[in-house]
Structures are given as structure tokens and as C-alpha cells.
C-alpha positions in Angstrom: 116.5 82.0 34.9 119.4 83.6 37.4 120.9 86.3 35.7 124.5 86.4 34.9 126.8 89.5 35.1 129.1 90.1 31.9 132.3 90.2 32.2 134.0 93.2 32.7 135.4 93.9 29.1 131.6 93.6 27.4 130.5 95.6 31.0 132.4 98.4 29.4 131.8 98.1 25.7 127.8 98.4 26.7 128.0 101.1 28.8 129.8 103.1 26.2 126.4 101.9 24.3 124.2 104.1 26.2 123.5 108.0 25.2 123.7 109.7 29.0 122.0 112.9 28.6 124.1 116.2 29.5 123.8 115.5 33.2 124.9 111.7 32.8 121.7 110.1 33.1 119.3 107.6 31.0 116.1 107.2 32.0 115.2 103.5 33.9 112.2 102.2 33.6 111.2 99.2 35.8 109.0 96.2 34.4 108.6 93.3 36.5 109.2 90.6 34.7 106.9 87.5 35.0 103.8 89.8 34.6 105.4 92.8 32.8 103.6 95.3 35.4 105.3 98.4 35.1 106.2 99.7 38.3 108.2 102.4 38.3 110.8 104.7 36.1 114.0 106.2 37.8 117.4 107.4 36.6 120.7 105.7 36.6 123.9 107.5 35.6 126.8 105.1 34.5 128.0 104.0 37.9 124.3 102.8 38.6 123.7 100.9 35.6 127.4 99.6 36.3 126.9 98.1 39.5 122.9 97.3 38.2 124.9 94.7 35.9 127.2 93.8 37.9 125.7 92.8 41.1 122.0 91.9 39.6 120.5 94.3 42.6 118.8 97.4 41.1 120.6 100.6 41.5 119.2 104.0 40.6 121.1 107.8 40.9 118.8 109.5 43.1 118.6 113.3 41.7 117.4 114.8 44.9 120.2 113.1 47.2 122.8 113.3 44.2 124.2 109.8 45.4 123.4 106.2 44.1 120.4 104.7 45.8 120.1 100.9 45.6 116.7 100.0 45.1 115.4 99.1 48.8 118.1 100.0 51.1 116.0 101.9 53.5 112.4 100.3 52.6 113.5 97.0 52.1 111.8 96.5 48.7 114.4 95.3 46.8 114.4 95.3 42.7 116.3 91.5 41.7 117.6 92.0 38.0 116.2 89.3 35.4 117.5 91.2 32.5 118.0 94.8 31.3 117.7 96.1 27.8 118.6 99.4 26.1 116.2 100.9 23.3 116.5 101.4 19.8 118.1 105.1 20.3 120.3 103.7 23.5 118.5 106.7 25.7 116.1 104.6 27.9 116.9 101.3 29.8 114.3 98.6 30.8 114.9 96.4 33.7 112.8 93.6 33.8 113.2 93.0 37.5 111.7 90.3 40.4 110.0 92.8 43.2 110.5 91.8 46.2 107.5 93.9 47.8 106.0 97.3 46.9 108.0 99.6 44.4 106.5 102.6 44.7 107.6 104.7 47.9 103.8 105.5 48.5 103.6 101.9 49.4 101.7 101.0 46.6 103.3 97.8 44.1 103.7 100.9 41.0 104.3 104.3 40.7 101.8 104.4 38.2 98.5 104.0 40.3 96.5 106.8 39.0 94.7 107.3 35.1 93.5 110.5 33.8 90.3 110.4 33.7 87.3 112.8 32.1 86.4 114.6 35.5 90.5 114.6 37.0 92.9 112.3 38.2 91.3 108.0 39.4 93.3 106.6 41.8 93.5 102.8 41.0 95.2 101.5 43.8 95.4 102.3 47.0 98.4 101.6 49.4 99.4 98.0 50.1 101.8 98.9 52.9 102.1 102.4 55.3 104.9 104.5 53.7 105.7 105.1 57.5 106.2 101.0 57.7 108.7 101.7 55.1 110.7 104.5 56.1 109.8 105.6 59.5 108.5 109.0 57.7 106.0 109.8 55.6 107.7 110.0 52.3 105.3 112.3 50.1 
């Protein structure tokens, strides 16, 4: 399935769907979407999930930078769109999502690579790719 971008007036009639918080964010949480292996959750303010729907590349608001960061423009990992959905209370988005590489900037395929555990914290994974491979930096 390729996704398809809605047309601008239902772009707009869904945006006005979602409950922002008081700093104009939802919470994004990334599924990829032939396993549904969640890899990562980020924040998107309206201009993000905007261009998110319009262009079918993942686009997060980066809180640190205060900018829009699209998914993979400096690592190369790039989030295709498959479809997004918005939760029963319209505060949370899902994108289901085709990863093209790792997603977490560790360089492991999901942010969520460690369980809590009865004596601490297990790390599950370990990196599939040098964050430095990635950025040029470490990126902790």
C-alpha cells in the first residue's frame, strides 16, 4: 500500500481533530508497520503532523532545537508514512511507518531497548550502527 495525502480541505478538518497540549504538541508514537515494532515516541506540533500528512516523510518538532526535524535528515534513517491514526481522546498520534534503518539515535532499530528488570535496568539490544556513523558525534 503507498500512502496517499488528503486533500487539503480534510488536511485541515483533521488537524483541527487533534487536542495540542498548552505548548502545541501531541505526543507521536512510531510503530513500524509490517511487524508493529515500536520504535520510537516523539512530538509533532501542527506544522509537523501537517507536512507528516502531506509529504508521507515523518516529521517531528524537536523540543531541544525548537524547529521541525524531519525524521533522518542528518542520520539518514528515514521514517516512510504507511498510515497515521489519532486516539480515542485525539491527544496521541501513531504512525505506522516503513524504517528505513535504525530509529533510535543510539543506533539501535528502537528507543525502547532496555526492560526494568528485578536487580535494575537489562539492556536488550545493543547498537546496530555507531551513533558517530550517524551523526559524526556522539549523540548521548
Amino acid at each position: 500500500m503507498t500512502y496517499q495525502a488528503p486533500t487539503p480541505s480534510a488536511l485541515e478538518t483533521m488537524l483541527d481533530a487533534v487536542s495540542f497540549d498548552k505548548a502545541g504538541l501531541v505526543a507521536a508514537i512510531a510503530q513500524q508497520h509490517d511487524t508493529g515494532e515500536v520504535l520510537m515516541i516523539a512530538w509533532m506540533n501542527r506544522d509537523a503532523l501537517r507536512e507528516t500528512l502531506q509529504t508521507g516523510r515523518v516529521c517531528y518538532y524537536s523540543r531541544s532545537r525548537q524547529k521541525l526535524w524531519r525524521k533522518g535528515e542528518t542520520s539518514g534513517q528515514i521514517q516512510h508514512l504507511h498510515e497515521a491514526r489519532l486516539d480515542c481522546d485525539a491527544d496521541a498520534v501513531l504512525v505506522l511507518v516503513n524504517q528505513i534503518g535504525v530509529a533510535c539515535h543510539t543506533g539501535r532499530r528502537s528507543c525502547f531497548y532496555r526492560a526494568f528488570g528485578t536487580d535494575g535496568l537489562l539492556e536488550l539490544t545493543k547498537p546496530e550502527i555507531d551513533p558517530n556513523q550517524l551523526y559524526g558525534h556522539s549523540h548521548d
